[in-house]
TORVEXRO-338260 format. One line per 10 residues: their letters; for each residue x, y, z of N, C-alpha, C, CB. Coordinates in nm, 3 decimals, decimal comma. Glycine has a CB too. Layout:
N
A> X Y Z X Y Z X Y Z X Y Z  ...
end
This chain:
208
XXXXXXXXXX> -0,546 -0,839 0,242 -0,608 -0,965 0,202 -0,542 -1,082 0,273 -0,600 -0,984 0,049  -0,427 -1,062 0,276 -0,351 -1,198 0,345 -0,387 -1,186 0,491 -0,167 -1,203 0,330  -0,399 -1,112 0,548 -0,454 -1,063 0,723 -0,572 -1,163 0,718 -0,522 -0,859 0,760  -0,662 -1,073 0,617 -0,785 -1,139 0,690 -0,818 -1,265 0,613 -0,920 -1,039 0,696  -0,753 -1,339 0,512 -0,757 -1,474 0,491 -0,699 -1,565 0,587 -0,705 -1,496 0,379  -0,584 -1,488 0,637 -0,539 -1,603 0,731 -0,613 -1,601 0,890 -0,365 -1,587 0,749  -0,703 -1,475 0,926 -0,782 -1,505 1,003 -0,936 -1,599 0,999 -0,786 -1,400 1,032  -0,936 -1,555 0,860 -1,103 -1,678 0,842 -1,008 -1,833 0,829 -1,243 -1,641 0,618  -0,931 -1,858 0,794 -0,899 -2,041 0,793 -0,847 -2,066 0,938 -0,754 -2,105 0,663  -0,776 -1,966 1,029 -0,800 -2,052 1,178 -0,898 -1,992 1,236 -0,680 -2,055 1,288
XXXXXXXXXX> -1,031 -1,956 1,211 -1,140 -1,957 1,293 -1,211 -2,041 1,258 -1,203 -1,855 1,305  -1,251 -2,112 1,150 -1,328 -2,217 1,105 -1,493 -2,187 1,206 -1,230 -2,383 1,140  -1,488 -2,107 1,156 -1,670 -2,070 1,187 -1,682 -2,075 1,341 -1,800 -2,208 1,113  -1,575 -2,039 1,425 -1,592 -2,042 1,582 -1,525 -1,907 1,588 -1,515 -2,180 1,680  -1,514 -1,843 1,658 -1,464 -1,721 1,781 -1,393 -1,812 1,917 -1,637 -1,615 1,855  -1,279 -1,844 1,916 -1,200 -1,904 2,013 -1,091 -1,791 2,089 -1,124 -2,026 1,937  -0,980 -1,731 2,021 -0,924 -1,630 2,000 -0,990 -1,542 1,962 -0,844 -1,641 1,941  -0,843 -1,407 2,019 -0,894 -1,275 1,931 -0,903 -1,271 1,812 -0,827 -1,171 1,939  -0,824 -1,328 1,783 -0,781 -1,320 1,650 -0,908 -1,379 1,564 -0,637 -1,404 1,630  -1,010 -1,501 1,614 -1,076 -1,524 1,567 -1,210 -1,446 1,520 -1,069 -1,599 1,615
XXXXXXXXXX> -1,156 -1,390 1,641 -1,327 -1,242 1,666 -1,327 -1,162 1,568 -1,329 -1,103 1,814  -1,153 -1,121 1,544 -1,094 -1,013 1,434 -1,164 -1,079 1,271 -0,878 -1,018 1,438  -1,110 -1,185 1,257 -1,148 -1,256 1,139 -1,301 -1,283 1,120 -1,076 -1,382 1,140  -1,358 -1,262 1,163 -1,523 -1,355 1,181 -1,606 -1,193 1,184 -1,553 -1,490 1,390  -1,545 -1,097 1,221 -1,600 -0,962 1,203 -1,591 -0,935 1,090 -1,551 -0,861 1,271  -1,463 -0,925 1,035 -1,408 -0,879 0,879 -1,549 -1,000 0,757 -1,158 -0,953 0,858  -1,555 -1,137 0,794 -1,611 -1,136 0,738 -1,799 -1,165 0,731 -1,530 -1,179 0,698  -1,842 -1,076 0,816 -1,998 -0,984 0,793 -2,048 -0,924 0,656 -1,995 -0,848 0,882  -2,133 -1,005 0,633 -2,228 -0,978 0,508 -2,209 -0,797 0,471 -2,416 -1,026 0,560  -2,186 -0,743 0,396 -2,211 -0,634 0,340 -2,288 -0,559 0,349 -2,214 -0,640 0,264
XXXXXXXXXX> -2,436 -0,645 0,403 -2,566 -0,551 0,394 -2,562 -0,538 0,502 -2,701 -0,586 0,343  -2,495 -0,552 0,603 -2,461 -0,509 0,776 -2,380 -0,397 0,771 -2,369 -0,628 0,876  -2,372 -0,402 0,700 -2,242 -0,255 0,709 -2,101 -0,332 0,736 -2,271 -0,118 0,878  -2,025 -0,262 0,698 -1,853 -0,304 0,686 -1,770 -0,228 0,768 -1,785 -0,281 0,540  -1,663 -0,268 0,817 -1,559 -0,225 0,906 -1,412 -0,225 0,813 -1,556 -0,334 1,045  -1,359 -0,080 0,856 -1,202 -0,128 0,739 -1,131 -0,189 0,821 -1,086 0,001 0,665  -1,130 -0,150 1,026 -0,998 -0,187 1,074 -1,100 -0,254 1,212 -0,856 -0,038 1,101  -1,046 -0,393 1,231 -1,095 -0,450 1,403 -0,955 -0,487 1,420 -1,231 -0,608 1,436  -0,959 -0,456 1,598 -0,895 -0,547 1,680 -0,925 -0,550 1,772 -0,796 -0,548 1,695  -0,928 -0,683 1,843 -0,940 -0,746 1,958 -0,865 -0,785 2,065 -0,973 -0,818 1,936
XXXXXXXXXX> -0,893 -0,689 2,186 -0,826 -0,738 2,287 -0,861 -0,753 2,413 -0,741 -0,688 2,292  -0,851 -0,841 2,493 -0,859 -0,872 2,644 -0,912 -0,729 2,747 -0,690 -0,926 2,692  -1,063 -0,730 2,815 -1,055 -0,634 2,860 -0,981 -0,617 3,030 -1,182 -0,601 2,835  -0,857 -0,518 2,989 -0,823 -0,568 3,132 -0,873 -0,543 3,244 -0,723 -0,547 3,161  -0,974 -0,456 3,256 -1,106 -0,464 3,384 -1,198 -0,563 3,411 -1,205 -0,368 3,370  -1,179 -0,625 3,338 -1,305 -0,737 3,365 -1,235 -0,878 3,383 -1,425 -0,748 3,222  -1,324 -0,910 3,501 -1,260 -1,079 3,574 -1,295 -1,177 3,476 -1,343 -1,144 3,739  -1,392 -1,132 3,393 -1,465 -1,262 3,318 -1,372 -1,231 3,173 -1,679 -1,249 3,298  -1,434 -1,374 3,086 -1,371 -1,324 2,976 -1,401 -1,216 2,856 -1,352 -1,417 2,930  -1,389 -1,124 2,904 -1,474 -0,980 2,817 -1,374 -0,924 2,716 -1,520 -0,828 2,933
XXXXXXXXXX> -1,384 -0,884 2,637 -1,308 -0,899 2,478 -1,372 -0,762 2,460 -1,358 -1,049 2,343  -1,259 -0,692 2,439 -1,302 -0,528 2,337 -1,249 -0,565 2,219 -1,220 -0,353 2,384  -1,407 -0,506 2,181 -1,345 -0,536 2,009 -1,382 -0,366 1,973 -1,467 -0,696 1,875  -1,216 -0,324 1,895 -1,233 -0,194 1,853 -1,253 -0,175 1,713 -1,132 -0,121 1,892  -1,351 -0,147 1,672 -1,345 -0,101 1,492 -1,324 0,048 1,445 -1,498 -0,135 1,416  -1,303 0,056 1,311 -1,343 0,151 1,252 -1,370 0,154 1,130 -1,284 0,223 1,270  -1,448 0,250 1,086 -1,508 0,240 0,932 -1,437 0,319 0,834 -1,657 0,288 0,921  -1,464 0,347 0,709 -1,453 0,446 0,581 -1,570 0,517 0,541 -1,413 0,373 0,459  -1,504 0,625 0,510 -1,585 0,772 0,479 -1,642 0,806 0,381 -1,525 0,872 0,482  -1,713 0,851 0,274 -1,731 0,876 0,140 -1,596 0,905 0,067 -1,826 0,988 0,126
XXXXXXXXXX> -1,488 0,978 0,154 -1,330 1,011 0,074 -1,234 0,862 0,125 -1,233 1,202 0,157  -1,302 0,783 0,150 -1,159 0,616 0,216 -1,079 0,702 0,289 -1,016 0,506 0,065  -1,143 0,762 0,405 -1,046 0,822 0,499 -1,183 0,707 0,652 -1,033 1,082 0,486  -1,053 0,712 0,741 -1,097 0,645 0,834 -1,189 0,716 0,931 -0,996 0,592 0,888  -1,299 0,676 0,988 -1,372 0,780 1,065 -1,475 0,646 1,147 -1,467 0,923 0,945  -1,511 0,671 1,235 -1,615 0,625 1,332 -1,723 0,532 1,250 -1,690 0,760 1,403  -1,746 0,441 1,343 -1,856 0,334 1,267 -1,928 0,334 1,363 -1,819 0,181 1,216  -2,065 0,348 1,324 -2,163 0,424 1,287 -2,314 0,309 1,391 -2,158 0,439 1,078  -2,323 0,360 1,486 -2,422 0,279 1,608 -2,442 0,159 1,561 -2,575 0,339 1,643  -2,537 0,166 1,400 -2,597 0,020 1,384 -2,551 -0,040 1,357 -2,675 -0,017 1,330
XXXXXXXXXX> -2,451 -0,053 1,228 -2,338 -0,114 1,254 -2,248 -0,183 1,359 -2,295 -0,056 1,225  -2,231 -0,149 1,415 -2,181 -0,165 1,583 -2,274 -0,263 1,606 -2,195 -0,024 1,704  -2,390 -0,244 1,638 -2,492 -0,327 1,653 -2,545 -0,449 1,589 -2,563 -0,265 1,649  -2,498 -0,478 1,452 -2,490 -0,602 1,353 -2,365 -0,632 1,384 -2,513 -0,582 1,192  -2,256 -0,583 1,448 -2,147 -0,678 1,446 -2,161 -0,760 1,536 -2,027 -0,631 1,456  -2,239 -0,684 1,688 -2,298 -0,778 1,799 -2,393 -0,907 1,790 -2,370 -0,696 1,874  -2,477 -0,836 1,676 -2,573 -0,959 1,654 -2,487 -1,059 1,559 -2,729 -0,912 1,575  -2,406 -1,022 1,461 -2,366 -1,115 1,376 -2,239 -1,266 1,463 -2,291 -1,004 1,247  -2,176 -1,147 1,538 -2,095 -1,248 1,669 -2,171 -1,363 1,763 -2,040 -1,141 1,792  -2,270 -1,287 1,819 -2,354 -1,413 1,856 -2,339 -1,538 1,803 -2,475 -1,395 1,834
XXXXXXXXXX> -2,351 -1,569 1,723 -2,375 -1,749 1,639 -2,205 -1,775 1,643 -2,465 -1,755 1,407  -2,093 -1,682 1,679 -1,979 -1,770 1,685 -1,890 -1,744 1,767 -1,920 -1,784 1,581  -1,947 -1,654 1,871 -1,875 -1,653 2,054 -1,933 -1,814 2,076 -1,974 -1,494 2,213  -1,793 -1,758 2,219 -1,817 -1,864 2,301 -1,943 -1,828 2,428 -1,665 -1,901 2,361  -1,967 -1,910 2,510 -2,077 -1,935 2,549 -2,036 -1,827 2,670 -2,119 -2,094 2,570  -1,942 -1,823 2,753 -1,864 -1,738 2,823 -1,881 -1,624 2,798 -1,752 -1,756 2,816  -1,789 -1,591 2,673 -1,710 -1,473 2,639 -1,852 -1,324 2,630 -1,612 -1,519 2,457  -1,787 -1,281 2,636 -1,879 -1,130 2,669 -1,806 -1,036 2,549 -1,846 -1,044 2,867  -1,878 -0,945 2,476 -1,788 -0,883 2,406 -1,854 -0,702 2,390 -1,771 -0,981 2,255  -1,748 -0,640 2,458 -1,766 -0,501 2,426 -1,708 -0,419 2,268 -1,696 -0,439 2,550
XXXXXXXXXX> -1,823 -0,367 2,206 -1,775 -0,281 2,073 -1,753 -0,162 2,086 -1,858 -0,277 1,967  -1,606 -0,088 2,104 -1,561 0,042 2,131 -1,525 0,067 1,996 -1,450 0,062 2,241  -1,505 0,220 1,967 -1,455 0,298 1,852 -1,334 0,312 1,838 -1,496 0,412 1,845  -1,225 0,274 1,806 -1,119 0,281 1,770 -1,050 0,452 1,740 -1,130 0,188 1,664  -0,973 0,454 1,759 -0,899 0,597 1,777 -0,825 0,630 1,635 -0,775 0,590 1,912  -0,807 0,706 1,588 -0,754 0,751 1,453 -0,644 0,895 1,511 -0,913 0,802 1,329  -0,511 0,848 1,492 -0,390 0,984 1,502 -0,356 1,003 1,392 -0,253 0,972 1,580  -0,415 1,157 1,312 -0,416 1,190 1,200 -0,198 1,277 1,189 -0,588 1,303 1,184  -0,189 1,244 1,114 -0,019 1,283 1,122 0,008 1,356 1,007 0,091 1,151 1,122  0,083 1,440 0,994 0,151 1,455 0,866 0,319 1,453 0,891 0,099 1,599 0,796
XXXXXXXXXX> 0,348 1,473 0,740 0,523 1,450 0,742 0,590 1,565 0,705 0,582 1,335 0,637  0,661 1,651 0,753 0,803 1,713 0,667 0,936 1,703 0,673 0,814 1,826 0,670  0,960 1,776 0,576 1,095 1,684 0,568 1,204 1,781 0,490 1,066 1,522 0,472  1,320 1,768 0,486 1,386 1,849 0,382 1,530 1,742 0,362 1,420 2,033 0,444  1,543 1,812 0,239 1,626 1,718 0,127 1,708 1,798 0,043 1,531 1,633 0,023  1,810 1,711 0,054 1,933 1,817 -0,071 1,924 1,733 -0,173 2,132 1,843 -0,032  1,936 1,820 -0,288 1,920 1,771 -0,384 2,046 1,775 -0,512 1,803 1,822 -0,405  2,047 1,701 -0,621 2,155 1,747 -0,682 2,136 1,886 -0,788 2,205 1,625 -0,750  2,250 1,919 -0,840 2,231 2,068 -0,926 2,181 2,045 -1,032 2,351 2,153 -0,964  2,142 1,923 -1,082 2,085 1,935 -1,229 1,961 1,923 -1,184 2,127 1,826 -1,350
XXXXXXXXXX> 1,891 1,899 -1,084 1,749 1,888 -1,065 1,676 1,997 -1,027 1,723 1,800 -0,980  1,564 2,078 -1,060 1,478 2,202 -1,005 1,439 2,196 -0,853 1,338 2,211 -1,088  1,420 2,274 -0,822 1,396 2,267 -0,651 1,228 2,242 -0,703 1,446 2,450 -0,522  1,158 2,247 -0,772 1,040 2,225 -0,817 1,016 2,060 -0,827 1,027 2,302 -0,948  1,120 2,000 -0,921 1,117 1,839 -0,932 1,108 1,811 -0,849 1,200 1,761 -0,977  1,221 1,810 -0,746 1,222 1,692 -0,621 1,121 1,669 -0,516 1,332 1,711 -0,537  1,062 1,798 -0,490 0,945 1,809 -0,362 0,798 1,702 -0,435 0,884 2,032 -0,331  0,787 1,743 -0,593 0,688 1,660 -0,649 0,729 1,488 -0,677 0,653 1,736 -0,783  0,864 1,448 -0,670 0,863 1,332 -0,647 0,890 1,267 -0,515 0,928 1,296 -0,724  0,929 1,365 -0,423 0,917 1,286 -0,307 0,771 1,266 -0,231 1,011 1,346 -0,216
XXXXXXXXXX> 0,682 1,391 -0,259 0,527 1,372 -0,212 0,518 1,249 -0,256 0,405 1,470 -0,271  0,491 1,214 -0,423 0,444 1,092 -0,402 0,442 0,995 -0,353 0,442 1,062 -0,442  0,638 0,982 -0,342 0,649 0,871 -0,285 0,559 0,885 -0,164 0,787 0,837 -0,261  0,601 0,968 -0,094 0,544 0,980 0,064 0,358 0,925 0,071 0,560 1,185 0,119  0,328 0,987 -0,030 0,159 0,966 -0,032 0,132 0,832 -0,051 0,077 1,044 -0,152  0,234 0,745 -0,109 0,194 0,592 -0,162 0,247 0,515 -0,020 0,292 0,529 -0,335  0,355 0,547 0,031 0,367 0,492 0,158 0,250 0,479 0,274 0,464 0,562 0,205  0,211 0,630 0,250 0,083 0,679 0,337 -0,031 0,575 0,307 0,027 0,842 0,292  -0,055 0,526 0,160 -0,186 0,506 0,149 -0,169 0,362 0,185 -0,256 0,545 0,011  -0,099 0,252 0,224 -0,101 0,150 0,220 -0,166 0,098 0,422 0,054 0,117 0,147
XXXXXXXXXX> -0,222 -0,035 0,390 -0,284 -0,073 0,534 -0,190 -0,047 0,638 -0,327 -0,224 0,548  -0,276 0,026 0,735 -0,213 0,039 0,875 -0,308 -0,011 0,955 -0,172 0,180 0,923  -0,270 -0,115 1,028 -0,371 -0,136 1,119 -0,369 -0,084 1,265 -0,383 -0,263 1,121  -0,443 -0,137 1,347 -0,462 -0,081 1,506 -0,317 -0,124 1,552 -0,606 -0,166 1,613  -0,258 -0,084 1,603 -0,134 -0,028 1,711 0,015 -0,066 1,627 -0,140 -0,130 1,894  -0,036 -0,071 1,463 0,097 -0,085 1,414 0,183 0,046 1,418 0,088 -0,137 1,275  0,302 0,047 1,482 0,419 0,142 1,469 0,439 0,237 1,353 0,532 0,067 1,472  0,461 0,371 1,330 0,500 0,442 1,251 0,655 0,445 1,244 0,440 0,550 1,272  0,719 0,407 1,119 0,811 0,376 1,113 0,901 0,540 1,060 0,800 0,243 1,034  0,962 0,609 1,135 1,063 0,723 1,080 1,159 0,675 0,954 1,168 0,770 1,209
XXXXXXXXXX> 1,220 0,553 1,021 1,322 0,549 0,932 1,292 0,462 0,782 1,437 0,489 1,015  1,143 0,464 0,773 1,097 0,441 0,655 1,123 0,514 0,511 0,988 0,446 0,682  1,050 0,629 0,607 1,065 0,769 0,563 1,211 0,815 0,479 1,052 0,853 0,698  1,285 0,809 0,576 1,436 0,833 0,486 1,454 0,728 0,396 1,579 0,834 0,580  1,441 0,581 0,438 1,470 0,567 0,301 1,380 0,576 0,155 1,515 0,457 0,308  1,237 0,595 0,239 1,165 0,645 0,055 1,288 0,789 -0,002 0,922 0,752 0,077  1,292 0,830 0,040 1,307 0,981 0,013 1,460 0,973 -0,026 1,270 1,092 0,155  1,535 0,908 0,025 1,687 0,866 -0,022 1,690 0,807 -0,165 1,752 0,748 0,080  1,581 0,691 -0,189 1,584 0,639 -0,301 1,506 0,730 -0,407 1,536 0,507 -0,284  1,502 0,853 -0,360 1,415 0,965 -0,515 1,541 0,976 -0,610 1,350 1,185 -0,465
XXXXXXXXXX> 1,492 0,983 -0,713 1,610 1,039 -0,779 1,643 1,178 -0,750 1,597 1,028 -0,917  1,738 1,207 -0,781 1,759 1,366 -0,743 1,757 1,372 -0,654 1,693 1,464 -0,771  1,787 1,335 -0,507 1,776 1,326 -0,406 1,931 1,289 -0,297 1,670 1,244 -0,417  1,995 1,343 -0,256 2,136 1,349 -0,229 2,136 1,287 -0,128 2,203 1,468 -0,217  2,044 1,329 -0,022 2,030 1,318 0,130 1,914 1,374 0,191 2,140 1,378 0,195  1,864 1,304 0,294 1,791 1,364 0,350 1,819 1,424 0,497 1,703 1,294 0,337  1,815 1,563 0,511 1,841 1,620 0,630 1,800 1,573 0,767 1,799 1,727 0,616  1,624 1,574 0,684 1,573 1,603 0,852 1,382 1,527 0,810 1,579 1,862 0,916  1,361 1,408 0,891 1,246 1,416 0,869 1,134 1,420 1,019 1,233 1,303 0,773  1,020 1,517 1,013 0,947 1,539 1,125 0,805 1,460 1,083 0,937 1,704 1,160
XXXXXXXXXX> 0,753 1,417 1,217 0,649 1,368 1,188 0,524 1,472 1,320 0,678 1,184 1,198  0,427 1,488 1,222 0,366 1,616 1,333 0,229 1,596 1,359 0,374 1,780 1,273  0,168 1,581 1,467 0,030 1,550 1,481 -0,062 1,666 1,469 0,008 1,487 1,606  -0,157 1,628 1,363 -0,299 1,694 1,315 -0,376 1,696 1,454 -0,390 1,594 1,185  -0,459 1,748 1,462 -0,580 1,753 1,569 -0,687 1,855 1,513 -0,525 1,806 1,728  -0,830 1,812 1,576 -0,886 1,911 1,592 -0,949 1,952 1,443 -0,794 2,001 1,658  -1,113 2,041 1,437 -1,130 2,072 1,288 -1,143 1,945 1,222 -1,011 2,153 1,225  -1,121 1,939 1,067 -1,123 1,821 1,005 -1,104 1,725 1,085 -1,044 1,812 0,913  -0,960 1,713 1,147 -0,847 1,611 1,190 -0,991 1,513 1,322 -0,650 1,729 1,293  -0,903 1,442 1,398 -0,898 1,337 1,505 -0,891 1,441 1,664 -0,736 1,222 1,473
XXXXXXXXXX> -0,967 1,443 1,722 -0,936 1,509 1,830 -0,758 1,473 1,910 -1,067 1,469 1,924  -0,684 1,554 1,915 -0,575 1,521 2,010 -0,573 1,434 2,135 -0,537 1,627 2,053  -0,474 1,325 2,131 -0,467 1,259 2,241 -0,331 1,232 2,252 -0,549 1,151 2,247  -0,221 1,217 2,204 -0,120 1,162 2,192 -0,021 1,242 2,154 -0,135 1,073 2,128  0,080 1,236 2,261 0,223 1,285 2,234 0,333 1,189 2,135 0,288 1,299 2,385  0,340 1,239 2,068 0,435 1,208 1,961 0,550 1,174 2,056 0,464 1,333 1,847  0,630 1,297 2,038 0,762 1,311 2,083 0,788 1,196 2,218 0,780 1,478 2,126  0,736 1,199 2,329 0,665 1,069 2,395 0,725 0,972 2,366 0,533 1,036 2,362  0,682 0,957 2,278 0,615 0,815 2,235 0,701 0,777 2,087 0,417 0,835 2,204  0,832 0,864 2,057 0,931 0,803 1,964 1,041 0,751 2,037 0,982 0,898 1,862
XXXXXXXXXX> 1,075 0,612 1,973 1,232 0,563 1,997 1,327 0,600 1,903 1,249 0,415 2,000  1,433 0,594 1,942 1,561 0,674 1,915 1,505 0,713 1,784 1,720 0,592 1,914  1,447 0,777 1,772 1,434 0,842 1,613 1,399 0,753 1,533 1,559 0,901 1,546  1,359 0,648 1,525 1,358 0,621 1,459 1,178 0,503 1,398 1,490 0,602 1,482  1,107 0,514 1,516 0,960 0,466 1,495 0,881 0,533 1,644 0,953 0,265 1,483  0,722 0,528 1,560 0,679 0,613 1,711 0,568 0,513 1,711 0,627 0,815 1,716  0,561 0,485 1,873 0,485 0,364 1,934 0,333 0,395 1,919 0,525 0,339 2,098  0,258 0,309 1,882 0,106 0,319 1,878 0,054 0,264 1,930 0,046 0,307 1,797  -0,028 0,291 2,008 -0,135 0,251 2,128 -0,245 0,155 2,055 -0,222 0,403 2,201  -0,259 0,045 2,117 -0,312 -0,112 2,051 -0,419 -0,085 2,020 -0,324 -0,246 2,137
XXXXXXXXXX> -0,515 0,048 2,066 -0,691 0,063 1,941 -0,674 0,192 1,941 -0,895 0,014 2,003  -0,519 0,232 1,870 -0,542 0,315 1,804 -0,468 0,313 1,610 -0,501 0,418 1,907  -0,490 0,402 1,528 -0,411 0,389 1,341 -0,376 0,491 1,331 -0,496 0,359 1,191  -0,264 0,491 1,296 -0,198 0,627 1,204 -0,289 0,657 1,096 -0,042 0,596 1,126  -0,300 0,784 1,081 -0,377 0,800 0,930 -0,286 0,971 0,861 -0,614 0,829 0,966  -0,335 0,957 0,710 -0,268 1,109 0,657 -0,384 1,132 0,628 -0,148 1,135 0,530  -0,431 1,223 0,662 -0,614 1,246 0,614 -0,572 1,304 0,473 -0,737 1,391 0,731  -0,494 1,430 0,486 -0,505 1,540 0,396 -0,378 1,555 0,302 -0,527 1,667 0,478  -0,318 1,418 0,224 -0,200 1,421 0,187 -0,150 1,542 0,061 -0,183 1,280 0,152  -0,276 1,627 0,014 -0,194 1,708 -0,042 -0,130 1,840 0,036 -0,261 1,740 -0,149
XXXXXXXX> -0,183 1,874 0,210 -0,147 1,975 0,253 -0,067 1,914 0,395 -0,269 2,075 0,261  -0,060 1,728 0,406 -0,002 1,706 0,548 0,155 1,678 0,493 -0,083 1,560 0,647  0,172 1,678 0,372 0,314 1,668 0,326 0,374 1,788 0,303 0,329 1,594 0,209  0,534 1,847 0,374 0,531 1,931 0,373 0,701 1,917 0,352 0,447 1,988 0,467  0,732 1,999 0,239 0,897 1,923 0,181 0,964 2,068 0,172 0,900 1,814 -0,017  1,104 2,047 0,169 1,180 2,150 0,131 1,292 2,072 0,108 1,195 2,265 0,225  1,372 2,165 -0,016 1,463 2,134 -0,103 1,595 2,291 -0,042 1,374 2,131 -0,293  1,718 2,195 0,014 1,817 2,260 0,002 1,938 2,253 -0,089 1,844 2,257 0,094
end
């Protein structure tokens, strides 16, 4: 909510910036169809000023998935009345890297090896469910500290982060391993979102 409020009060009913394009998309009438995630950026092939704007939508389960031709097509028409006279704007599909987490954790002796894995999922799942937008960073060392602050929870060994593909998932494009700094966040490509599609089977815990 704070994102896209503070994008509708500096666009004031124009498309100047990206940022404005971002804001002025988000807010499209309802009966056009809706977008959960835009961003806008500079196309760097084009001499003129041509603007990719990448979206993506929600699914019948609020899992992120492809938006949907006409849609696409009301965001074009709805932009019209607040581009600039210049600007050119391409609507691409935004990329979704479906991930899951494991992890293992010592725990203390008064706690069941049963307790701890069920309170650290959650945590993990509530981290999961909160906004990620296009090319925000996955943070590792998030991770340890949800999982440090469980109760019953001593230390955490080891946490992996592992890319889904394929089937249900996001077709594969992206090397993880790549694409982490020192352990500790893995870089995301500017139209693309982290997502946990399947958080009761992409969380995957062990208790030593």
């Amino acid at each position: 909510i704070k994102i896209r409020a503070k994008d509708n009060y500096f666009s004031q009913n124009r498309a100047v910036t990206k940022d404005d394009y971002v804001g002025i998309t988000y807010r499209m009438p309802k009966k056009f169809g809706s977008v959960a995630r835009v961003a806008a950026m500079p196309d760097p092939d084009s001499m003129r000023r041509n603007l990719n704007l990448f979206v993506l939508s929600l699914d019948e389960n609020q899992k992120l998935t492809m938006t949907p031709p006409v849609v696409k097509s009301n965001i074009r028409n709805w932009l019209m009345d607040y581009k600039m006279v210049n600007d050119t704007i391409d609507i691409l599909d935004g990329k979704i890297l479906n991930i899951a987490v494991s992890y293992t954790v010592v725990s203390e002796p008064r706690f069941t090896k049963f307790q701890i894995p069920e309170r650290c999922n959650s945590e993990i799942r509530d981290y999961m469910a909160q906004f990620r937008d296009f090319g925000e960073p996955f943070y590792i060392s998030d991770v340890y500290k949800i999982l440090n602050s469980v109760q019953g929870v001593v230390d955490t060994k080891n946490v992996m982060i592992i890319q889904r593909e394929g089937g249900n998932y996001s077709p594969g494009f992206f090397d993880i391993d790549k694409n982490t700094v020192d352990g500790r966040y893995i870089v995301c490509p500017a139209d693309t979102v982290f997502e946990m599609k399947f958080p009761n089977t992409d969380i995957i815990g062990s208790v030593v």
